[in-house]
Steps between C-alpha positions, in 0.01 A plus 500: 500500500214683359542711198250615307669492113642145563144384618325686149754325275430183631823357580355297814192495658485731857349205721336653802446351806159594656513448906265771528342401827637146558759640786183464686649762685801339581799623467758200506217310268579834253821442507488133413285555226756742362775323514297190366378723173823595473688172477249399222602760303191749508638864421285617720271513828199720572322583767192711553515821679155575714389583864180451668361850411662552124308210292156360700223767611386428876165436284698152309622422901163461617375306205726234546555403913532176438678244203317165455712420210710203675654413121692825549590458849401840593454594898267781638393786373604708149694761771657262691694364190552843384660601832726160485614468140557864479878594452622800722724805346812329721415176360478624069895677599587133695371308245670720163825486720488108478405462153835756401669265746450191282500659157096498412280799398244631765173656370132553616170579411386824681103610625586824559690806435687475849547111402675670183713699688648252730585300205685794339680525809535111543698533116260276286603461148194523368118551651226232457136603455223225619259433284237599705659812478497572125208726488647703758612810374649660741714246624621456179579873445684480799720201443568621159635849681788293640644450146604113554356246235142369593384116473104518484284186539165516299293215669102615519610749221330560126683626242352853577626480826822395454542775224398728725777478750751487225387791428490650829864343585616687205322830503705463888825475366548138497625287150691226663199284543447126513161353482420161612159309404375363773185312618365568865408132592687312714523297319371559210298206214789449263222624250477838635873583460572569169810524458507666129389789717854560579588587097206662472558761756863561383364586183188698592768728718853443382604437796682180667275230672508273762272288708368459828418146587269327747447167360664201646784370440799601198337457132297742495811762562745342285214532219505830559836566463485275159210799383730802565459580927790648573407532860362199727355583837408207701394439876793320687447294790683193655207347605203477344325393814576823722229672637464873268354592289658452187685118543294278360547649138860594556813338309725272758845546462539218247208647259691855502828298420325356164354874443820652571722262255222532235615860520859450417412336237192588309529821348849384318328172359202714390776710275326681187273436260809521190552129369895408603686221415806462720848430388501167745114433319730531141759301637280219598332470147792313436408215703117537486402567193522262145684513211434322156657083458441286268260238503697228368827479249517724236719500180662823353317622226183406683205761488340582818160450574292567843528117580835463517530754785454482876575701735667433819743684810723668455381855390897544365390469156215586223181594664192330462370775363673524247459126345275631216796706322656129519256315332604484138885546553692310358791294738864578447622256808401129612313522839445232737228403717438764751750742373457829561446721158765791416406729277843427340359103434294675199579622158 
């Protein structure tokens, strides 16, 4: 479950999953998808919380009558998918009652201060701002007034910009804040990503980082999390091929499985930056490393030169290391062939 200290520690990645629109407006499909995300471990699934009237002008409707984008699958006009994929108030409290059902956080992106209020009603743990919403100030003032901890995507954002609604968040009331680089392809060149953006920003703002993903497939997430992204927010589908909008660049269930066990793992192997040496590591120089023998027979009273040394397992005995305060002692002990050297064998 989501909570905000665990997630800026870094003790395990928050893993996301994005269904967004990919109900398609359907509410058994919404269902499936949760309870798919869900049994591959995602922490999370999100949603996005606009009507017909709270996001597109009737001027962005009129523009766009008709889709001739086949590759996306899209049908009619901008308004008719608007009015299908749309989710209803009845449907965000039907859908939040099924994710507490099965033990997964629900949370959604909101267009509009209404949209924020039915989520604060709904019980969201936390409010998502769009990244084509990250110059808009007054939304952000608004979700900030809620008092809940705010993940921000900053795809299409400069610097400047993205300082700017820190700043704004802030001035608002809000300091539990997650930011998550993101690039608004889908999907994007692997070039474009950058992925040492992610350090960056947590440095530049001192505050934790995640990332939003639209690439394809599961490396470039688990790279993330290997770079510090505490959060991962991907799109979720279980099949690709669906007709939607947002398919095609989606993770399938068994991509979000690889993300989702990367998370359970990553952070812990990334550990600190101290040099350790672990008691099993010390243990097993015993058996790995060398110790000083001797080269062939040697007589006591011998004196010990470089050549008459090798060094072989096991690491039980004098170092190799140390084989130059040897040279010149003299031997108080007959050695064999092989035998391992004691520092009791000299005078």
């Amino acid at each position: 479950m989501f909570d905000f200290d665990t997630i800026a520690n870094k003790r395990k990645t928050y893993v996301i999953a994005e269904i967004g629109a990919n109900h398609n407006g359907n509410m058994k499909l919404a269902r499936e998808l949760i309870l798919s995300a869900k049994n591959c471990g995602a922490d999370a699934v999100k949603f996005q919380s606009w009507s017909k009237t709270s996001l597109f002008s009737q001027h962005e409707y009129d523009q766009n009558t008709v889709y001739t984008d086949s590759k996306k699958k899209h049908f009619g006009s901008l308004e008719e998918m608007v009015e299908k994929y749309c989710l209803t108030s009845e449907q965000h409290y039907e859908l939040k009652a099924y994710c507490d059902e099965i033990g997964v956080d629900f949370c959604s992106s909101p267009f509009s201060n209404e949209e924020v209020d039915l989520l604060e009603h709904v019980g969201v743990p936390f409010y998502k701002i769009a990244s084509c919403d990250i110059n808009n100030w007054s939304l952000l003032r608004y979700v900030a007034s809620k008092k809940k901890p705010i993940i921000v995507s900053t795809g299409m954002s400069d610097l400047a910009e993205v300082s700017d609604a820190v700043r704004i968040l802030e001035e608002a009331g809000a300091h539990q804040i997650i930011l998550l680089h993101c690039i608004a392809i889908y999907p994007p060149k692997n070039e474009d990503i950058h992925l040492n953006n992610i350090p960056m920003l947590a440095q530049s703002f001192n505050y934790p980082v995640g990332f939003s993903d639209h690439s394809i497939g599961s490396v470039v997430p688990l790279a993330a999390m290997a770079v510090g992204a505490v959060v991962i927010e991907k799109h979720f589908t279980l099949d690709k091929g669906m007709e939607g909008w947002d398919h095609e660049i989606s993770a399938d269930p068994a991509e979000l499985k690889e993300i989702c066990a990367g998370a359970n793992i990553i952070h812990t192997v990334m550990g600190g930056t101290a040099r350790v040496v672990t008691d099993a590591e010390i243990e097993k120089r015993k058996k790995f490393r060398r110790s000083i023998v001797s080269k062939r027979p040697l007589k006591a009273g011998h004196v010990l030169t470089e050549d008459d040394m090798d060094y072989k397992r096991p690491g039980t005995h004098i170092s190799p290391n140390l084989a130059e305060f040897l040279v010149g002692r003299t031997l108080k002990n007959d050695l064999g062939y092989d035998q391992l050297v004691c520092w009791s064998d000299l005078v």
